[in-house]
LOLUMSE-74466 format. One record per residue (C-alpha): x, y, z. Coordinates in steps of 0.05 Angstrom, whole numbers, padded with zeros to 5 digits, always signed. Layout:
BEGIN
XYZ/...
This chain:
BEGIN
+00000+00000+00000/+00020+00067-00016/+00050+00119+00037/+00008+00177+00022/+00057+00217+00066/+00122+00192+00035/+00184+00231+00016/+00177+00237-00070/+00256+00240-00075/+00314+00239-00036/+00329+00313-00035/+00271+00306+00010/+00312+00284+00069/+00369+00316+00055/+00342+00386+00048/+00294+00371+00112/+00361+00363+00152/+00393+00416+00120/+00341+00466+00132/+00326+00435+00211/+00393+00412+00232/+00389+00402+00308/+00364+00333+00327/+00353+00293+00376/+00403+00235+00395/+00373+00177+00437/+00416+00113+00450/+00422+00058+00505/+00359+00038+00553/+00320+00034+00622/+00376+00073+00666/+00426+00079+00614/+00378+00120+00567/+00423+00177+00536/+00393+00233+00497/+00421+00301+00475/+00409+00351+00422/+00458+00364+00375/+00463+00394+00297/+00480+00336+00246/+00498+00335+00169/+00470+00286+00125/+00523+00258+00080/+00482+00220+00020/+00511+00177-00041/+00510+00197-00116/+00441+00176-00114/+00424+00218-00063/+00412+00167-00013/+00422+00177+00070/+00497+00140+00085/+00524+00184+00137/+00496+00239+00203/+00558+00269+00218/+00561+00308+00286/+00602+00318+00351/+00598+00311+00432/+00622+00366+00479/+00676+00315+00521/+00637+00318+00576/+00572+00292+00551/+00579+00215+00577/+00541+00205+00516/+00596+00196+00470/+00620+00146+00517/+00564+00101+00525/+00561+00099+00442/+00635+00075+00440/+00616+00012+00476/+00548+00010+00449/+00540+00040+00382/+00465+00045+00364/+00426+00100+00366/+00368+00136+00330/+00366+00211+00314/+00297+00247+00311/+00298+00311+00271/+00231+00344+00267/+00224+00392+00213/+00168+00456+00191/+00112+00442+00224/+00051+00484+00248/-00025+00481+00278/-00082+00482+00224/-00137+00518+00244/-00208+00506+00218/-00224+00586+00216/-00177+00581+00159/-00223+00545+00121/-00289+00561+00079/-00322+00494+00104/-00321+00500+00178/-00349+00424+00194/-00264+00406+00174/-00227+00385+00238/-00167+00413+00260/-00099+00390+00242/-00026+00391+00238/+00014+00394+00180/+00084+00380+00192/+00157+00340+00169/+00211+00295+00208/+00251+00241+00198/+00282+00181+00247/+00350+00158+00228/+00374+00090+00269/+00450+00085+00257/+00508+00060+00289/+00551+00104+00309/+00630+00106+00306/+00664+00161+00351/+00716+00201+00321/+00761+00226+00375/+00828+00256+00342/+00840+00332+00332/+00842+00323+00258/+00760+00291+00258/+00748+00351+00311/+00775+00403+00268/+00744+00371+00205/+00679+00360+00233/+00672+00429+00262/+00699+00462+00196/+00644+00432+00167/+00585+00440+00206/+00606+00520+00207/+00615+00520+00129/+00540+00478+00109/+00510+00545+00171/+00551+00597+00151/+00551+00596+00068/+00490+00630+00065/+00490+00689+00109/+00528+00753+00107/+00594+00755+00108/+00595+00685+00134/+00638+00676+00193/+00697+00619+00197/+00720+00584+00255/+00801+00609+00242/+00771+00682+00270/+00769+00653+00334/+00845+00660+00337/+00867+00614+00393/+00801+00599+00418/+00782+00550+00363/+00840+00501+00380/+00814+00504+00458/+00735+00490+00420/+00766+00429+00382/+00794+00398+00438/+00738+00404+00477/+00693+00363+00431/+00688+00293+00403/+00666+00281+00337/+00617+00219+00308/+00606+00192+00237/+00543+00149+00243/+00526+00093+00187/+00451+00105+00170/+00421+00033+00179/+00351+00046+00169/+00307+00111+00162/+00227+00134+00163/+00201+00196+00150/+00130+00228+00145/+00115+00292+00108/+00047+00304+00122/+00035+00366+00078/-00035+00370+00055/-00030+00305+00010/-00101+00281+00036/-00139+00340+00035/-00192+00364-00017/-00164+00415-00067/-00212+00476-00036/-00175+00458+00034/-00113+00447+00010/-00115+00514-00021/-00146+00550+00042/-00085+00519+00087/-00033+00549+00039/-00066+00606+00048/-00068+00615+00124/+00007+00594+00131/+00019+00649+00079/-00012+00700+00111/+00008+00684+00177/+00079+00682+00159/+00095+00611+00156/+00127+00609+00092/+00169+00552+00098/+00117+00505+00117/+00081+00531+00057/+00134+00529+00004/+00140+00451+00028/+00066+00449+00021/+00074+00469-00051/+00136+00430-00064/+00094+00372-00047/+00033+00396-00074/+00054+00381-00149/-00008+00412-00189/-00057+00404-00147/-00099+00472-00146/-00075+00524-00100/-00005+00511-00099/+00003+00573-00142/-00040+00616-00103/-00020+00683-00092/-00017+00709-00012/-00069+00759-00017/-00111+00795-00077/-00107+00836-00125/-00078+00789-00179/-00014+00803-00219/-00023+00867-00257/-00005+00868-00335/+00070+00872-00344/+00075+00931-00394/+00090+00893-00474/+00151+00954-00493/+00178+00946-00432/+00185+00869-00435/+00219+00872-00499/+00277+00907-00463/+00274+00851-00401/+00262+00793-00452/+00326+00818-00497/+00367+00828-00429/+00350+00753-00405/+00356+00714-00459/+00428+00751-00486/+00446+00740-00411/+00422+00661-00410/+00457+00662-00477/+00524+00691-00447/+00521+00642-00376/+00504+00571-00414/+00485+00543-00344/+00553+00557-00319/+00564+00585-00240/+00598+00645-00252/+00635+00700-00206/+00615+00765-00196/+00665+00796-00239/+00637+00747-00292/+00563+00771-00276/+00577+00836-00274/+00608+00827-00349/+00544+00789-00370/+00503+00845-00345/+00545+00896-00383/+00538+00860-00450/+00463+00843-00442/+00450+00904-00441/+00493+00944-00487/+00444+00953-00547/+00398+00987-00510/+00437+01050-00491/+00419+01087-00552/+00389+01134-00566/+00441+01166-00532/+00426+01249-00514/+00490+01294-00534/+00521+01334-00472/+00549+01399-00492/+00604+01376-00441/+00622+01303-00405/+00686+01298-00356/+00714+01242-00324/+00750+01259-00248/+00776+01219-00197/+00773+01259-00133/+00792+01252-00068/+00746+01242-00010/+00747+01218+00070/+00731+01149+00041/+00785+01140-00009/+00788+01161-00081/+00724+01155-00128/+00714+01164-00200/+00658+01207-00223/+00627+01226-00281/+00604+01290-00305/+00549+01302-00349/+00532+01369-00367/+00466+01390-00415/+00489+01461-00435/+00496+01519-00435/+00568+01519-00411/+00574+01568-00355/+00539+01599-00292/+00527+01550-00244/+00465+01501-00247/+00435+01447-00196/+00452+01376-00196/+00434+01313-00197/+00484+01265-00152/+00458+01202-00197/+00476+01130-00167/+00453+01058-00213/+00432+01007-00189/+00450+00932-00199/+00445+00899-00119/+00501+00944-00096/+00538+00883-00135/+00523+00902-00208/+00530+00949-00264/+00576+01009-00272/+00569+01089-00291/+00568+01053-00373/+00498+01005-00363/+00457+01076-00332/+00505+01128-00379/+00442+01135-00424/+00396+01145-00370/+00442+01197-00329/+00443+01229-00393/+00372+01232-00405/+00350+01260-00329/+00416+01318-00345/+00378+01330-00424/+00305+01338-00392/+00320+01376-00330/+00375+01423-00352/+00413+01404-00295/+00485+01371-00279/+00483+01297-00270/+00545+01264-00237/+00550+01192-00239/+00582+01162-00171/+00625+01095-00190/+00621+01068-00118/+00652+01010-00088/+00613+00938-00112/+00595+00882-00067/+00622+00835-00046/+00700+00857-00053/+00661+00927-00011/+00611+00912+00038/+00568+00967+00069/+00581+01015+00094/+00635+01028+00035/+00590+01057-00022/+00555+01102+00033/+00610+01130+00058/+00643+01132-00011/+00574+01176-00036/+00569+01225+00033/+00648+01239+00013/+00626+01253-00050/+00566+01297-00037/+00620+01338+00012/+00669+01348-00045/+00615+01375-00087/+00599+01430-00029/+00669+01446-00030/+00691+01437-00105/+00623+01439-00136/+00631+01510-00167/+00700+01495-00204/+00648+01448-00247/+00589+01495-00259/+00545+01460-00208/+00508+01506-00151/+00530+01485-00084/+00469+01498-00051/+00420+01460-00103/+00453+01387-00085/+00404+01326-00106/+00415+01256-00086/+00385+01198-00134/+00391+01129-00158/+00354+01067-00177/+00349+01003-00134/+00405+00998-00098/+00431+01072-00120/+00353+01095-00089/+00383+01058-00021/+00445+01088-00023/+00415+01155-00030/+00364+01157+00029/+00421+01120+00073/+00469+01180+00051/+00422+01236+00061/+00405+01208+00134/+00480+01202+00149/+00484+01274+00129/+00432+01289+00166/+00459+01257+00227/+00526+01292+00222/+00492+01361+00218/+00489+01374+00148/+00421+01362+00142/+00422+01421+00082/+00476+01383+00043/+00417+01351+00006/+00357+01389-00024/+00322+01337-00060/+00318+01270-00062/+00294+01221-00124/+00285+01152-00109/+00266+01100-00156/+00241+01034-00144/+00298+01037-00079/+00304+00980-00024/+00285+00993+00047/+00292+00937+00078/+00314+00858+00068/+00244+00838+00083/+00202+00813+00043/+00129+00799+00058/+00101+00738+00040/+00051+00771-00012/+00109+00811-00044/+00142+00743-00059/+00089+00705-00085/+00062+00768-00131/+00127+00796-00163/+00176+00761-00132/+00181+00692-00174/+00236+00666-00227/+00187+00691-00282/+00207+00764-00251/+00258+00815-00266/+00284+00821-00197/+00266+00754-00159/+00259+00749-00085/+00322+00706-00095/+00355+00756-00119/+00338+00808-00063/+00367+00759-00006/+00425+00746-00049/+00436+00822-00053/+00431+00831+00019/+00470+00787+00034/+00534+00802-00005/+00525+00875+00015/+00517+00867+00094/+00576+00854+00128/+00551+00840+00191/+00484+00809+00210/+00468+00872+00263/+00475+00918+00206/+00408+00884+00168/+00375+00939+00213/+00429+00992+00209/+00376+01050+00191/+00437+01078+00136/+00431+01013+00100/+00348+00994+00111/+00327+01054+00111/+00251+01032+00128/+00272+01028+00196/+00292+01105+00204/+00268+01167+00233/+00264+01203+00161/+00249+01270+00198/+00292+01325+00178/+00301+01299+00108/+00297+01333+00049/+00232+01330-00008/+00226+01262-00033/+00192+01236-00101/+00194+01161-00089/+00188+01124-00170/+00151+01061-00157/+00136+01001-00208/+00070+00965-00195/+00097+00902-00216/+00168+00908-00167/+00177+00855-00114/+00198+00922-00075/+00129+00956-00094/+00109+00944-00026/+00167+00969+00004/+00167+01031-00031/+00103+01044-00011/+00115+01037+00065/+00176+01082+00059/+00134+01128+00030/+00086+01125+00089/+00143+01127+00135/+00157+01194+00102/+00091+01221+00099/+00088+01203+00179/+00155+01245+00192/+00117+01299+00148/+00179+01305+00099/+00146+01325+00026/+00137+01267-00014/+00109+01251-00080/+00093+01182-00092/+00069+01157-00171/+00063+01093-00193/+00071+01068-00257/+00024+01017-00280/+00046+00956-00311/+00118+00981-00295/+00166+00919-00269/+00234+00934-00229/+00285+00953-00270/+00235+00988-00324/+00265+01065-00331/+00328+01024-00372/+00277+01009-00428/+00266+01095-00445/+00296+01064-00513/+00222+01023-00531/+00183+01046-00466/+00125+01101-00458/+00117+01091-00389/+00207+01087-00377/+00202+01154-00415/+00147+01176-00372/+00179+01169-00305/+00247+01198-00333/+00201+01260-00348/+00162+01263-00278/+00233+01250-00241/+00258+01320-00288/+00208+01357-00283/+00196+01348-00204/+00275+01365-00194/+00261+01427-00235/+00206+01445-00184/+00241+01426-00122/+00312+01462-00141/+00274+01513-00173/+00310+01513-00239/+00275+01531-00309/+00261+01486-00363/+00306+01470-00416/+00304+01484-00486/+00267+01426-00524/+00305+01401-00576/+00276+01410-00650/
C-alpha cells in the first residue's frame, strides 16, 4: 500500500536536515537511556541516498561514551511544522490538524576522537551554517580559541542503517482545503511550511495561489521587450555555468549594451577621480548646456544589488535625467559588493556629496542646489546617505531626493514574494536575499537604519519623489517608505507606474511609461531646485 505521506525524492531528506539541523540523539535503555540535542549533516551517495549523520559531543557529555561501547542510536529531527486551524477554512465542519515534516535515522555510530575529525567535523558543520548568510563567519577568526573548542569536543560519523520519515503536507486533503491551508500559513507568515506544502503539492490547485488579492497586474508589452532581450542575451552569455561576480557583472554589461541608444548629446562630459574621507572615487560628469553659470545637480547612483553594473549600463539614463532637466548629473562609481561591503559605497557617496559643497563651483554645479538619486540599490544608497548627512549636521547638504524603485529593507512579505517576486520576474525574491546578503557585512547591520532605511526616523530629510513600479517585488516596500515619510511629514510625491516591473526606466529606448517616469523624475527636480526648463530640442 502506498505511503500517502512519503518523501517523492531523496532531496527530501536531505534538504529537511539541512534546513532543521538540530536533532535529537537517543541511545542505550532503562537507566542507561542517553539523549542530547545536537546539529547533524547528512552525507548522502551519488544517488542521493542517507549514508552518513555526521556530528560531535562536547567531552563531557557521557554520551559519547556510552556509544563507543554501544554503538546504536536513533536521531529524531523534526522539521516545519505548524497548527491548522479550521477558521482558515471556507467549510467550517473540517477538523483541525497539523501539518508537519521529520525524519528518524537509526545508525550505528562510530566516535571520532582525534584533533584532525574535531577540526574537520567542526569546519564543516560551520561552512554547510555559515555559506549563506552575510559575510559568513569561519571558525580560524576565533584565533586561539578554536584550537581550545576542538579539543573540547568529540566528533561521530554514524552509518545510517535504516530511516522513516512522514511529510504530512496536505496530500489528503480536498483541493478547496488544500488551497485555504496554503493560504493561512501564507498570511500568517509561515512560509516555509508553505513552500513545502507546494513542493509537495505538485499541481494540485492552489499551490500557485497568490498570498493575498489583487492578482498580478499586466507587465507593460515595450517594456518586456527590453527585459526579454536582457535575459535571454544574458542566459545566452552564462550557458548554465556558475559564474563570479566579476563574470556577472560582465554578463550584465553585455546584455544590455544595445539598449543604450538613443544616446542624448552633452554639450560637455568629464571624467575625475577625486579625493574624498573614504578613499578616491571616480565620477562622471554630465553636463546639458549651456556651458557656464552654475546650475543644480543631480548626484545620480545605478543600481544593480550594490553588486552590479557600472556608470556605462545607466550612462544613457544619467544622460537623459541631465537632457530633460537642464541640470548637472554626476555619476558616482562606488565600491561593488562583495570585494566592498556596506558601509563602503555610503561613505564613498556622503564623501562625495562633501566634495561637491566644496569643489562643486569649479564644475558649474550650484553648491546649494545638491540632489541625491539612484535606482534600486543607488535609491538605497541615496536615502542612507542623506540620513548620514543628516545625522552629522548637514542636514542642508541635500535638497532633493529622487528615489526609484529603492530598497528599504531585506524583508520581504510573503505577498510581495508570491506576486512579483518569482523566477518569471525581473528582480526575484532570490535575488533580493542574495543582494543583501553580499552587501551586509555584519548580521546587526540588516537593521542599520543607513543601509534599511525603512527602519529610520526620516524626519529632517529633504523632499522626496519616491518612483515606484506596480509590478516590483519592492512595490510594497516603496510604498511603506513612503508612508514612513509622509508620517515624519517630509514632502513626498509618490506615482506609480502601472504595468511598470523593477528595472523598467532602462527600457526609455522602446518604453512610454520608462520615458514617462524619466520626465516626472525631471520635471519634479526642476520644481524642487527651482531651476527653469530646458530648451526642447527641434
Amino acid at each position: 500500500m502506498t505511503d500517502t505521506f512519503a518523501s517523492q525524492s531523496p532531496a527530501d531528506l536531505a534538504d529537511l536536515v539541512h534546513g532543521q539541523p538540530l536533532a535529537w540523539v537517543v541511545s542505550g535503555t532503562g537507566d542507561q537511556l542517553h539523549t542530547s540535542v545536537l546539529p547533524v549533516q547528512l552525507v548522502c551517495d551519488e544517488a542521493g541516498q542517507p549514508q552518513q549523520l555526521l556530528g560531535h559531543f562536547s567531552r563531557g557529555n557521557p554520551q559519547w561514551q556510552a556509544l563507543a561501547a554501544s554503538p546504536r542510536a536513533s536521531v529524531l529531527l523534526l522539521g516545519p511544522q505548524h497548527y491548522v486551524s479550521p477558521s482558515w477554512f471556507r467549510d467550517r465542519t473540517r477538523a483541525p490538524t497539523w501539518n508537519y515534516a521529520f525524519a528518524r535515522f537509526d545508525v550505528e555510530v562510530a566516535i571520532c576522537d582525534t584533533p584532525e575529525d574535531a577540526d574537520a567535523l567542526l569546519r564543516g558543520l560551520a561552512l554547510d551554517m555559515e555559506s549563506a548568510r552575510p559575510a559568513p563567519w569561519q571558525p580560524d577568526e576565533m584565533g586561539a580559541r578554536y584550537g581550545q573548542l576542538s579539543r573540547g569536543v568529540v566528533g561521530f560519523r554514524a552509518r545510517v542503517l535504516r530511516v522513516q520519515s512522514r511529510f504530512k503536507l496536505g496530500q489528503d486533503e480536498r483541493d478547496d482545503v488544500f488551497a485555504d491551508i496554503l493560504q493561512g500559513l501564507d498570511i500568517g507568515g509561515q512560509a516555509e511550511l508553505a513552500g513545502w506544502m507546494r513542493r509537495f503539492g505538485g499541481n494540485r490547485p492552489g499551490v500557485d495561489l497568490r498570498a493575498t488579492l489583487p492578482e498580478r497586474a499586466t507587465l507593460d508589452p515595450e517594456v518586456m521587450r527590453f527585459i526579454d532581450d536582457v535575459r535571454n542575451a544574458g542566459r545566452e552569455m552564462t550557458a548554465g555555468r556558475q559564474l563570479t561576480w566579476p563574470q556577472r557583472r560582465e554578463v550584465a554589461e553585455h546584455s544590455r549594451s544595445r539598449w543604450h541608444s538613443p544616446t542624448p548629446q552633452m554639450a560637455r562630459t568629464l571624467e575625475q577621480v577625486i579625493d574624498t574621507e573614504a578613499g578616491p572615487v571616480r565620477l562622471r560628469i554630465h553636463d546639458p548646456g549651456p556651458v557656464g553659470g552654475h546650475k543644480p545637480a543631480l548626484l545620480y547612483l545605478h543600481g544593480g544589488g550594490w553588486a552590479l553594473f557600472s556608470l556605462d549600463t545607466h550612462d544613457h539614463l544619467m544622460r537623459a535625467f541631465a537632457q530633460r532637466s537642464g541640470m548637472v548629473v554626476v555619476g558616482v562609481d562606488y565600491a561593488l559588493a562583495p570585494e566592498a561591503r556596506f558601509p563602503v559605497a555610503l561613505h564613498q557617496v556622503v564623501g562625495v556629496a562633501r566634495w561637491l559643497r566644496e569643489h562643486g563651483a569649479t564644475l558649474g554645479i550650484d553648491d546649494e542646489r545638491l540632489a541625491l538619486g539612484g535606482d534600486s540599490a543607488g535609491a538605497n544608497i541615496s536615502m542612507g546617505a542623506a540620513l548620514k548627512l543628516r545625522d552629522d549636521g548637514e542636514r542642508d547638504a541635500v535638497k532633493a531626493l529622487l528615489c526609484i524603485y529603492g530598497g528599504y529593507t531585506p524583508y520581504l512579505s510573503p505577498t510581495s514574494r508570491q506576486r512579483y517576486g518569482t523566477e518569471e520576474d525581473m528582480l526575484t525574491a532570490a535575488e533580493v536575499d542574495e543582494f543583501w546578503g553580499i552587501y551586509i557585512g555584519r548580521q546587526q547591520d540588516l537593521r542599520n537604519p543607513y543601509a534599511a532605511a525603512a527602519l529610520s526616523d526620516p524626519r529632517g530629510l529633504p523632499p522626496a519623489f519616491l518612483i515606484v513600479a506596480e509590478c516590483d517585488v519592492l512595490a510594497e516596500q516603496n510604498m511603506q517608505m513612503a508612508g514612513l515619510l509622509l508620517q515624519a511629514e517630509v514632502p513626498v510625491k509618490v506615482k506609480i507606474y502601472p504595468g511598470a516591473p523593477h528595472s523598467f526606466i532602462e527600457a526609455l529606448a522602446v518604453s512610454k511609461v520608462a520615458n514617462q517616469a524619466i520626465d516626472d523624475g525631471a520635471a519634479w527636480l526642476r520644481a524642487t531646485l527651482q531651476h527653469p526648463e530646458p530648451p526642447r530640442s527641434p
